[in-house]
C-alpha positions as a Markdown table, in Angstrom:
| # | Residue | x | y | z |
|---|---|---|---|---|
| 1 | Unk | 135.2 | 108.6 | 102.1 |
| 2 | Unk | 137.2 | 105.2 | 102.2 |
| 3 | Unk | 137.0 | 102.5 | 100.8 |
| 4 | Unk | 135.3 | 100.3 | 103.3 |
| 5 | Unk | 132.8 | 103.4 | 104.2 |
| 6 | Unk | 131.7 | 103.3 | 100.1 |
| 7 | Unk | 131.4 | 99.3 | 99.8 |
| 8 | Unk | 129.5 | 99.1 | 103.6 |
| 9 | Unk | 127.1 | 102.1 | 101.9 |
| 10 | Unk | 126.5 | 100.6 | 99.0 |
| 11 | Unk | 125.8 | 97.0 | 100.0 |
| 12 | Unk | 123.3 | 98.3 | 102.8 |
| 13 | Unk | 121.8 | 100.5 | 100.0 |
| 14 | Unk | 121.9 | 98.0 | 97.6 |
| 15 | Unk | 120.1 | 95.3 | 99.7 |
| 16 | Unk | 117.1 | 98.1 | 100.8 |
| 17 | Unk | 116.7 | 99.0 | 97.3 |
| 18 | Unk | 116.5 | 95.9 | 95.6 |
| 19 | Unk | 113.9 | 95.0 | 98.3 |
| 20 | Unk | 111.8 | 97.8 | 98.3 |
| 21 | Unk | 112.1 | 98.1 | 93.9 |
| 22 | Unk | 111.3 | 94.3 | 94.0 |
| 23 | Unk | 108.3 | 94.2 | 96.1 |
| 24 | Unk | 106.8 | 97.1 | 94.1 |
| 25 | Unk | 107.5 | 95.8 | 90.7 |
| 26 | Unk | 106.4 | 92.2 | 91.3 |
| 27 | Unk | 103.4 | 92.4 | 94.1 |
| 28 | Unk | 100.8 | 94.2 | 91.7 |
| 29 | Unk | 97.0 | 94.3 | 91.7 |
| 30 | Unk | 97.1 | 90.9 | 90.1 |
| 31 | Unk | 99.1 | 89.6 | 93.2 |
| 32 | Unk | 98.0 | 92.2 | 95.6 |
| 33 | Unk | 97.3 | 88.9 | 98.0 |
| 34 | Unk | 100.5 | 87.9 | 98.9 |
| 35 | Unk | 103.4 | 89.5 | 99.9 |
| 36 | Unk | 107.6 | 89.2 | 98.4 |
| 37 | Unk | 108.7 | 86.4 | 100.9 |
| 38 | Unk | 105.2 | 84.4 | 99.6 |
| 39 | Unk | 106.9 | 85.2 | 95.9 |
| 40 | Unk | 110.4 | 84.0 | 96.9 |
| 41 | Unk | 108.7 | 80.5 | 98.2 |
| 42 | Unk | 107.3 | 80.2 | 94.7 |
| 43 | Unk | 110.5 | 81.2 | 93.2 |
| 44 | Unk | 112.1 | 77.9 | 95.7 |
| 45 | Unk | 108.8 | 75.8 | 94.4 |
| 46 | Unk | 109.9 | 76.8 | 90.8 |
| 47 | Unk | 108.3 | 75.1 | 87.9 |
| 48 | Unk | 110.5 | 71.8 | 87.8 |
| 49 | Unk | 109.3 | 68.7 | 89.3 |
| 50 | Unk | 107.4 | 69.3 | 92.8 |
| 51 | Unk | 109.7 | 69.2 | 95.8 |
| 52 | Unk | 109.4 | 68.6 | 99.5 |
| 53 | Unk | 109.0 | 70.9 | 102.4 |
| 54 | Unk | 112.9 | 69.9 | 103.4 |
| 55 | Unk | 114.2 | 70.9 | 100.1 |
| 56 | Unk | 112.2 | 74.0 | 99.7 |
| 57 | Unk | 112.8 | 75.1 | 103.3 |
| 58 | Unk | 116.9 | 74.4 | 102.7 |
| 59 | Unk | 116.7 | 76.8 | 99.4 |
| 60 | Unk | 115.5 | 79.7 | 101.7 |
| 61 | Unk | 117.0 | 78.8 | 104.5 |
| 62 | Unk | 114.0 | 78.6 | 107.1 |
| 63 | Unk | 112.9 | 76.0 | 109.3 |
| 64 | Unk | 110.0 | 73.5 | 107.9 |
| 65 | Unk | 107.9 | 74.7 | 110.7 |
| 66 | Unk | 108.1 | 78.6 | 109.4 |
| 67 | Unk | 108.1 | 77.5 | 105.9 |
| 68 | Unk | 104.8 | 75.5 | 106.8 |
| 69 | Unk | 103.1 | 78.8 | 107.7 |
| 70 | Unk | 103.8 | 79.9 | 104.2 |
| 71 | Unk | 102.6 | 76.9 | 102.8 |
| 72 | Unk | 99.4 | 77.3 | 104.4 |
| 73 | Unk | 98.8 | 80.4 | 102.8 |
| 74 | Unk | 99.8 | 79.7 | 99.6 |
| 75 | Unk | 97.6 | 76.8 | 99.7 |
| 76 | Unk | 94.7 | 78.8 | 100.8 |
| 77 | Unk | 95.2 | 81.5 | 97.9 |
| 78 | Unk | 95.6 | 78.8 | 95.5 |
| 79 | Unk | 99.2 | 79.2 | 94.4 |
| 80 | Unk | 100.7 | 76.3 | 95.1 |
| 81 | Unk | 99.3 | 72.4 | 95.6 |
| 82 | Unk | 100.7 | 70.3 | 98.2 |
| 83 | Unk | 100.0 | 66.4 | 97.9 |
| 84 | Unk | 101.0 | 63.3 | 99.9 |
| 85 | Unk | 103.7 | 61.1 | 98.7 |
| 86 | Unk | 102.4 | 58.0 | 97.3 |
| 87 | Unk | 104.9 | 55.7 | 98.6 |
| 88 | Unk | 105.6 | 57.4 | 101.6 |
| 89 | Unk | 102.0 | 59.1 | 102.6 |
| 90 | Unk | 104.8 | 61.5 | 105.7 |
| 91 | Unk | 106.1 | 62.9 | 102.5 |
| 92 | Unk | 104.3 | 66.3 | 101.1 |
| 93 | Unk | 105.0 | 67.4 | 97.6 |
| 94 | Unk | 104.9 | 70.8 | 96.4 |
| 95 | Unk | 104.2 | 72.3 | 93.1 |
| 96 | Unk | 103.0 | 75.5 | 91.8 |
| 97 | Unk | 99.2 | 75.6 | 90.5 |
| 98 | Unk | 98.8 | 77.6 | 87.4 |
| 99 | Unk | 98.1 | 80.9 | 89.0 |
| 100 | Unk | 101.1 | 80.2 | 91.0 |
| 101 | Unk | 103.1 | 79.1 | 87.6 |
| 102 | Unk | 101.7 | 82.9 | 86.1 |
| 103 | Unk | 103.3 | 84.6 | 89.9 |
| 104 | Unk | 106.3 | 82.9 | 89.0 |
| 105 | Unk | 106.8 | 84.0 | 85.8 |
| 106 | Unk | 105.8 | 87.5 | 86.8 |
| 107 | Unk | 108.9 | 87.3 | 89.2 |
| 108 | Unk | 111.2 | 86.1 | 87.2 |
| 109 | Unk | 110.4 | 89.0 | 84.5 |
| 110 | Unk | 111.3 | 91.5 | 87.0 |
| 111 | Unk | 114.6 | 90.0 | 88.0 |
| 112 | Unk | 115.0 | 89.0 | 84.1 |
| 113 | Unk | 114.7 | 93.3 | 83.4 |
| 114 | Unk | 116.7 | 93.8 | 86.4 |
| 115 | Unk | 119.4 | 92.1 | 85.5 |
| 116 | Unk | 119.4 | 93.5 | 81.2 |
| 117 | Unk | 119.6 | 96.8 | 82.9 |
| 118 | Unk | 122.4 | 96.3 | 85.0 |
| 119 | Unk | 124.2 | 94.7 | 82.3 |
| 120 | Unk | 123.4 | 97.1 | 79.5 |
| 121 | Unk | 126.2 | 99.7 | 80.0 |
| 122 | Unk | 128.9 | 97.2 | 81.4 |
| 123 | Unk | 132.1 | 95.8 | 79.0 |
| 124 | Unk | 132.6 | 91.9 | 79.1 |
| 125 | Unk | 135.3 | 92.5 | 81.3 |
| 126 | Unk | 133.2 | 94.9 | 83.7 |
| 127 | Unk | 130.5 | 92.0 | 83.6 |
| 128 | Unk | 133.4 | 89.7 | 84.2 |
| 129 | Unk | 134.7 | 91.3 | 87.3 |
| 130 | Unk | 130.8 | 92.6 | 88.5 |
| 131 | Unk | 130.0 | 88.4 | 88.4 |
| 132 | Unk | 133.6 | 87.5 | 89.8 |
| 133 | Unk | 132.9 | 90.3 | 92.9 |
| 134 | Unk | 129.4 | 89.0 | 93.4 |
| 135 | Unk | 130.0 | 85.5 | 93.8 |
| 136 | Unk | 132.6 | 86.2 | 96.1 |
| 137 | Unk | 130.4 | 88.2 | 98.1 |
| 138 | Unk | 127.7 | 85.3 | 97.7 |
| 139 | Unk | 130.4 | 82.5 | 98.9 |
| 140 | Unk | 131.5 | 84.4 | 102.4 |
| 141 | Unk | 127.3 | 84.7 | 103.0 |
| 142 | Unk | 127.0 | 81.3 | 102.5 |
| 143 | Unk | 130.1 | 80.3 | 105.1 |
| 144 | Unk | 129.1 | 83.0 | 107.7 |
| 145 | Unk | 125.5 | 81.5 | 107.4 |
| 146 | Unk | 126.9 | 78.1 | 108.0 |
| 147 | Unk | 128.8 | 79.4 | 111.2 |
């Protein structure tokens, strides 16, 4: 097998698997009523300072209309809390709720164990050149998505 066969194999693997591990390991009985993209807008909502539909719709890259469908639902199941900006009433805020602060941390522990585990086994130098490779791989998404 070439080269190009192994790395076009192991990306399209790679991208499946991390899916399919992730939505197991995060969407448990607890958060049985919501699915990973509703986890992924909490991750974008984060635990920072509340943010607007814009900015949260830019971080995943979806229009504010599909994000607002989200939103909804989110808002329905109590995970996030949208409010109207005070100055500017066309403005809607988002922030995480408490049981959406608990989904996010619940998240991030399964990225935060995904990443140890990868990282376990590797040299500085491996880790070096696995974090070099990725970012590189991460930069020519970002252009072709801008194309």
């Amino acid at each position: 097998m070439d080269t190009y066969e192994t790395l076009n194999g192991v990306l399209v693997n790679l991208f499946r698997d991390v899916m399919n591990l992730e939505e197991n390991a995060i969407i448990t009985s607890e958060y049985s009523d919501i699915t990973n993209n509703d986890m992924h807008v909490i991750e974008a909502v984060g635990l920072g300072e509340p943010k607007n539909m814009s900015a949260i719709a830019k971080l995943l890259s979806v229009t504010v209309g599909t994000l607002t469908i989200a939103m909804n639902s989110l808002v329905k199941k109590g995970y996030v809390n949208r409010e109207r900006g005070k100055e500017d009433r066309r403005i809607v805020n988002i922030s995480l709720s408490e049981k959406g602060k608990c989904a996010y941390r619940h998240h991030e522990e399964f990225h935060r164990h995904m990443i140890d585990e990868i990282l376990k086994d590797l040299t500085e130098e491996e880790t070096e050149a696995l974090v070099r490779s990725l970012s590189k791989l991460e930069q020519w998404f970002r252009r072709f998505q801008e194309d």
